[in-house]
C-alpha positions as CSV (number, residue, x, y, z in Angstrom):
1,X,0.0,0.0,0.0
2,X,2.6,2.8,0.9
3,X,4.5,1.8,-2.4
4,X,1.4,2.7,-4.4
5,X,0.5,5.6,-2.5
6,X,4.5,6.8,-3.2
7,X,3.9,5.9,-7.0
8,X,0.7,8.3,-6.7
9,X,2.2,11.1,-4.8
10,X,5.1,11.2,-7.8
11,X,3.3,10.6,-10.6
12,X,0.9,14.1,-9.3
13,X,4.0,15.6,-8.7
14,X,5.8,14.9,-11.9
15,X,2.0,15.6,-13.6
16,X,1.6,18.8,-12.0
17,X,5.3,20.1,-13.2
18,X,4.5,19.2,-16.8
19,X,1.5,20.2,-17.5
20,X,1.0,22.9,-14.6
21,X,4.3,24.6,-15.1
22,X,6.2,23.1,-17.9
23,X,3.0,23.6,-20.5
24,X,2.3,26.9,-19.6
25,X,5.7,28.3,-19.6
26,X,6.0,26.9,-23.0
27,X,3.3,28.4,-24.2
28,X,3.5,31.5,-23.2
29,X,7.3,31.4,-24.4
30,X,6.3,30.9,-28.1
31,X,3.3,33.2,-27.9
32,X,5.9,35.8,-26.9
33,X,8.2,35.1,-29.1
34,X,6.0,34.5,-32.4
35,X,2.9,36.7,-31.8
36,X,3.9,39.2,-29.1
37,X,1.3,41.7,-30.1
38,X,-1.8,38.4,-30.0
39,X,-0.3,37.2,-26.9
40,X,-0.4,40.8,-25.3
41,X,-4.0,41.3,-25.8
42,X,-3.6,43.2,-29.7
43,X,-4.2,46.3,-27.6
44,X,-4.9,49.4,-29.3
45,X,-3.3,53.1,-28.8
46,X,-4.0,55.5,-30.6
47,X,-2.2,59.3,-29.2
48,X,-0.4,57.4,-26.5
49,X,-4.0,56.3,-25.4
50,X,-5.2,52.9,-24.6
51,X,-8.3,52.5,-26.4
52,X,-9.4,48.9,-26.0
53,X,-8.3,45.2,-27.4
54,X,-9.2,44.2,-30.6
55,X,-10.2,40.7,-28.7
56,X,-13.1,42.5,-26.1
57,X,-16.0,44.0,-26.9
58,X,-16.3,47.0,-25.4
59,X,-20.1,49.1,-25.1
60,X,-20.9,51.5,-28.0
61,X,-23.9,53.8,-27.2
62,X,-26.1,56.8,-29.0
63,X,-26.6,57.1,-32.8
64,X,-23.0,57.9,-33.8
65,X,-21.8,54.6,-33.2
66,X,-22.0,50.9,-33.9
67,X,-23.4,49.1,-31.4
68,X,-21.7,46.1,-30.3
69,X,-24.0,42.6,-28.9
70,X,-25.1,43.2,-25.6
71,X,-22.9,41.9,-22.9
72,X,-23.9,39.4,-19.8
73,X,-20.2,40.1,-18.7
74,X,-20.6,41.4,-15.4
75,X,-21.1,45.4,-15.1
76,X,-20.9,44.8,-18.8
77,X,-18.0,43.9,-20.7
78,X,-15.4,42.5,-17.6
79,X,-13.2,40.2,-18.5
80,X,-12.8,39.6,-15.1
81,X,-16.3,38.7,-15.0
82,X,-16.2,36.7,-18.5
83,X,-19.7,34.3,-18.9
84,X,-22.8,34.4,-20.9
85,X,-26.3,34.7,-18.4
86,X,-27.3,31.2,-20.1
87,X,-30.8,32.0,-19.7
88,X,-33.1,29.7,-22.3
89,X,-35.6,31.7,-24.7
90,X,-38.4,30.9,-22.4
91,X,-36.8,32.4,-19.4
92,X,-38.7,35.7,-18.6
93,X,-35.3,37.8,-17.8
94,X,-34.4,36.8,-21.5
95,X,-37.7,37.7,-23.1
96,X,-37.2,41.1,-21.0
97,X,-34.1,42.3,-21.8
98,X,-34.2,40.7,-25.3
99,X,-37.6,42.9,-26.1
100,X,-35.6,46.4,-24.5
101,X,-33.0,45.6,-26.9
102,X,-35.0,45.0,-30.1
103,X,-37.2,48.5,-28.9
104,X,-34.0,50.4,-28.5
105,X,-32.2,48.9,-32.0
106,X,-35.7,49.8,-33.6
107,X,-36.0,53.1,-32.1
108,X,-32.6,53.9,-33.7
109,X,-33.0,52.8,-37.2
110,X,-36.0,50.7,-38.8
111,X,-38.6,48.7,-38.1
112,X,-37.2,46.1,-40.3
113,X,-36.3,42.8,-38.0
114,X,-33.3,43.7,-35.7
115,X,-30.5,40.8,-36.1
116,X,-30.2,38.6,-33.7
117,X,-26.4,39.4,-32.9
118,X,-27.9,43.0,-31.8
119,X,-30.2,41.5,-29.2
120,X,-28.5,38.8,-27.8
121,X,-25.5,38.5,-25.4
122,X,-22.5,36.2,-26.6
123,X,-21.7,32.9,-24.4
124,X,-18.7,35.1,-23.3
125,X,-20.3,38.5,-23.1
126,X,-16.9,39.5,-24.3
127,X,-17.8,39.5,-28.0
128,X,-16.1,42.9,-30.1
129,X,-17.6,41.3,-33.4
130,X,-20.7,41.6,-34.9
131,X,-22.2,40.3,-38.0
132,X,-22.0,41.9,-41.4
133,X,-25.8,41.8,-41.1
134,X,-26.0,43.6,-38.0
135,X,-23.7,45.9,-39.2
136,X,-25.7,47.0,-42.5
137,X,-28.5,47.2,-40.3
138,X,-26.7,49.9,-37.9
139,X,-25.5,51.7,-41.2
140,X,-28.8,54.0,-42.5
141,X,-28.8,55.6,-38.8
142,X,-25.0,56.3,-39.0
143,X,-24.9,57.7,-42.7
144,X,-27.6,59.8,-41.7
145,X,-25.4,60.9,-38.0
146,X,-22.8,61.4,-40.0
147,X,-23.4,62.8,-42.7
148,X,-22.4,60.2,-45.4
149,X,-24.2,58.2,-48.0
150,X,-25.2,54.8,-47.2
151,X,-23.0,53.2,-49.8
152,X,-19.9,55.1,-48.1
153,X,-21.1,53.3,-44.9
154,X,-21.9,50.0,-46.5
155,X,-18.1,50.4,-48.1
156,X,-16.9,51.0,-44.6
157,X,-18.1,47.6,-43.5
158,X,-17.1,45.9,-46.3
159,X,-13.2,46.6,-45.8
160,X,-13.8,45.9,-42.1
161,X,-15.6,42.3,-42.9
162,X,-13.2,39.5,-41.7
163,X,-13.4,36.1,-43.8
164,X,-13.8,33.1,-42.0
165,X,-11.0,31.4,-40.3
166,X,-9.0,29.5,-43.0
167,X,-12.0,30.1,-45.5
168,X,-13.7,27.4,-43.2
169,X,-14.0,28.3,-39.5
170,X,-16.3,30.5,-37.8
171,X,-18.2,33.0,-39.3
172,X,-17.9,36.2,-41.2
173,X,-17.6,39.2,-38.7
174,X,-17.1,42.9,-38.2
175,X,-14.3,44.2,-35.3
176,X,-17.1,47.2,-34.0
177,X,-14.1,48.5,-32.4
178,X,-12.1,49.0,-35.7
179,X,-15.0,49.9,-37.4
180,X,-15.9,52.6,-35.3
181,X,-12.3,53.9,-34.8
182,X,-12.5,53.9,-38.8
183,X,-15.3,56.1,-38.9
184,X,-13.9,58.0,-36.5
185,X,-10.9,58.4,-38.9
186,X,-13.4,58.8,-42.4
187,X,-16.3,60.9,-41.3
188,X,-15.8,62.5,-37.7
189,X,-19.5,63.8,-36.1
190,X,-20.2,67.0,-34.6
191,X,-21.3,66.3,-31.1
């Protein structure tokens, strides 16, 4: 018996070294070393200003903007508070919030169905894409903000639309973040 429980004991040791330090510290070495700027969080600064991550969603209010999905990240967008509500469709909480969204998407731009994306938290709540769907929805409300036709906006999100993964994984998706800080860039509002 203590032989086994010796084996045991070693075997969790030598386990936990591996794959509890070893791994990790190898990871993180080749993250560092081949995608520094990924493995950093691809913040973005723009005047010596930290603006966000290209990786979190962040919250995009008013008219002027995209909007980004709503988040069920704690206050909103915490990665420190990283998790979707997982509340099912029939779930009255769901229902709620989902209706105040669809009111306050509509409210903004049509009556035209509001895409789902715009309504419904992601399973991280961290989400900083959208679809290219929601997008084009967003974009008669901010040509008319700003002051642009719709095709410059609709031009806008397409050179911000990201391909699938390897032409195969995931889905096609919009960076709000980028896209806003490039409409920033193209067609400043007066506030």
């Amino acid at each position: 018996m203590r032989k086994l429980l010796l084996i045991s004991l070693r075997y969790t040791l030598v386990t936990t070294l591996l794959l509890g330090l070893g791994y990790p510290l190898l990871v993180t070495v080749i993250a560092q070393s081949l995608w520094k700027q990924r493995a950093d969080g691809d913040l973005i600064v723009k005047d010596g200003v930290l603006i966000g991550s290209r990786w979190i969603g962040q919250s995009f209010t008013g008219p002027r903007y995209f909007h980004s999905r709503p988040s069920a990240a704690g206050n909103g967008y915490d990665a420190s508070a990283s998790g979707g509500s997982n509340w099912s469709p029939s779930n009255q909480k769901f229902v709620d919030r989902t209706s105040a969204s669809v009111s306050v998407e509509q409210a903004d731009a049509s009556t035209a169905p509001v895409p789902v994306d715009l309504v419904t938290a992601s399973a991280s709540g961290l989400d900083p894409d959208i679809t290219p769907a929601a997008a084009d929805y967003q974009a008669p409300r901010i040509a008319k903000v700003r002051g642009l036709t719709l095709e410059q906006v609709e031009t806008l999100i397409r050179n911000h639309t990201q391909e699938r993964d390897f032409g195969l994984l995931g889905e096609r998706r919009v960076n709000v973040l980028a896209l806003n800080m490039a409409l920033d860039e193209s067609a400043p509002a007066a506030k």
